[in-house]
C-alpha positions, 0 to 999 in steps of 0.5 A: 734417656732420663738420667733421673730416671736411670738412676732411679731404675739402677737403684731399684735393682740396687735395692732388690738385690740387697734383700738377703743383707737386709734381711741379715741386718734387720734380724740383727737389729731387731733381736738386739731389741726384742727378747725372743723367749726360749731361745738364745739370740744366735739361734734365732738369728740362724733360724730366721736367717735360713727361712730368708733363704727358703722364701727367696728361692720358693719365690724366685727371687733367688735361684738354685744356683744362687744358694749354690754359690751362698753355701760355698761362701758360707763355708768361706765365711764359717772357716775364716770366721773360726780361725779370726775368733780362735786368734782373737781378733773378734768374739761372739760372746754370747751364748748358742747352742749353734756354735762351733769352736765359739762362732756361731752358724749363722756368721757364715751368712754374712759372708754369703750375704755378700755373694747374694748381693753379687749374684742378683746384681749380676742377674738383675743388671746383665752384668758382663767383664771385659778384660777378664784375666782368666782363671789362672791368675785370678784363682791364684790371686785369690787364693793368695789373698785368702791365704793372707787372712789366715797367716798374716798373724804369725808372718808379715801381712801382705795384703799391700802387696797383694793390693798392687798385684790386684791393680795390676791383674785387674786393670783391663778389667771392666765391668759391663751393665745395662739400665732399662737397655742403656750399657754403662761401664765401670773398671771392676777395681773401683766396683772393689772399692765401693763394696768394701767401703759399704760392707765397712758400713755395714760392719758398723751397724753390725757391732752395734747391734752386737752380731760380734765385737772387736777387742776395743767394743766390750766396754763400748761400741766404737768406730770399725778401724778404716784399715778394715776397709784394705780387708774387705777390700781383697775379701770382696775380690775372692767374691768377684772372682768366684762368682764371675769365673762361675758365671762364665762357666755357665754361660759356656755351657748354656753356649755349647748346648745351643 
């Protein structure tokens, strides 16, 4: 196999799968730009943002269950999303009239974005683990890590610790993928640390076309901390392991019906 042309087909479905983020990014870009008249820019954004996922699944580049997993994790997102605002670590400061508690709908699909790019890579790459350390122990290691973003303000943050306890749940774990029939492997903690470092980009462009702000963005735009990498680093794994552990039940059931 041409290796050129291996990496070619891998990003195109790289780049396929990252329709919905895109769709995100350029809405954010675009509506910082371009006054969009009897409408608040948050609204627009929702509005846009929920006819991407309509024209996804009409089309089918998106299925049913796919936006079944993006719901569950805009719920995610919206929820972390109001408590981090109501704590101060980040604001929407502009106004909506979809907002809630100060954050507004659309939030939610940054998160979701993220499971999108998840679920299409997995269907796109005919995604596999090895290793999986099963539900038990990847549920509880993901809740604890959810559980983390929400009490690391009034205890000590142990997302260090919890860190550890990942490389050592997940260090059996890998990630199978195919390439025009080629099977390629990765261990899936390193496949951790390349998203979060690219949502961390990505979470870069989003403050500068102002989707929300830090407290040392209001007077002007700066670098994201790269301790937010540590951060969507576990939040990534809550992801994974949603989407895997749903992946599989699926798969058994689709074995058992046959």
């Amino acid at each position: 196999m041409n290796p050129l042309a291996q990496l070619l087909h891998f990003g195109y479905h790289q780049a396929m799968s990252c329709i919905f983020p895109v769709a995100i990014f350029g809405t954010l870009a675009l509506s910082n730009v371009i006054d969009v008249p009897f409408i608040y820019r948050y609204d627009a954004i929702l509005l846009v943002l929920l006819a991407a996922q309509y024209v996804m699944v009409r089309s089918g580049l998106e299925t049913r269950d796919e936006l079944k997993v993006i719901c569950v994790f805009h719920v995610i997102g919206l929820l972390l999303e109001i408590y981090k605002v109501h704590m101060g670590s980040w604001a929407y400061p502009e106004p909506a009239y979809t907002k809630l508690f100060g954050v507004p709908l659309y939030s939610g699909f940054m998160y979701a974005s993220v499971a999108s790019f998840m679920c299409q890579a997995w269907r796109r790459l005919q995604m596999a683990m090895t290793g999986w350390p099963g539900l038990p122990a990847a549920g509880l290691l993901g809740g604890a890590i959810y559980l983390n973003f929400f009490t690391h303000h009034f205890i000590p943050d142990f997302r260090w610790w919890l860190t550890a306890l990942v490389l050592l749940v997940f260090w059996r774990t890998w990630i199978i993928y195919r390439v025009r029939g080629v099977m390629y492997r990765m261990p899936l903690t390193l496949s951790f640390v390349l998203v979060g470092f690219f949502i961390w980009l990505a979470e870069n462009i989003a403050t500068f076309f102002n989707a929300w702000k830090y407290p040392d963005q209001h007077e002007t735009w700066r670098l994201v901390s790269f301790s937010k990498i540590s951060s969507w680093f576990l939040l990534v794994i809550i992801s994974v392991i949603i989407v895997a552990q749903l992946k599989h039940v699926k798969a058994g059931r689709n074995a058992g019906d046959s």
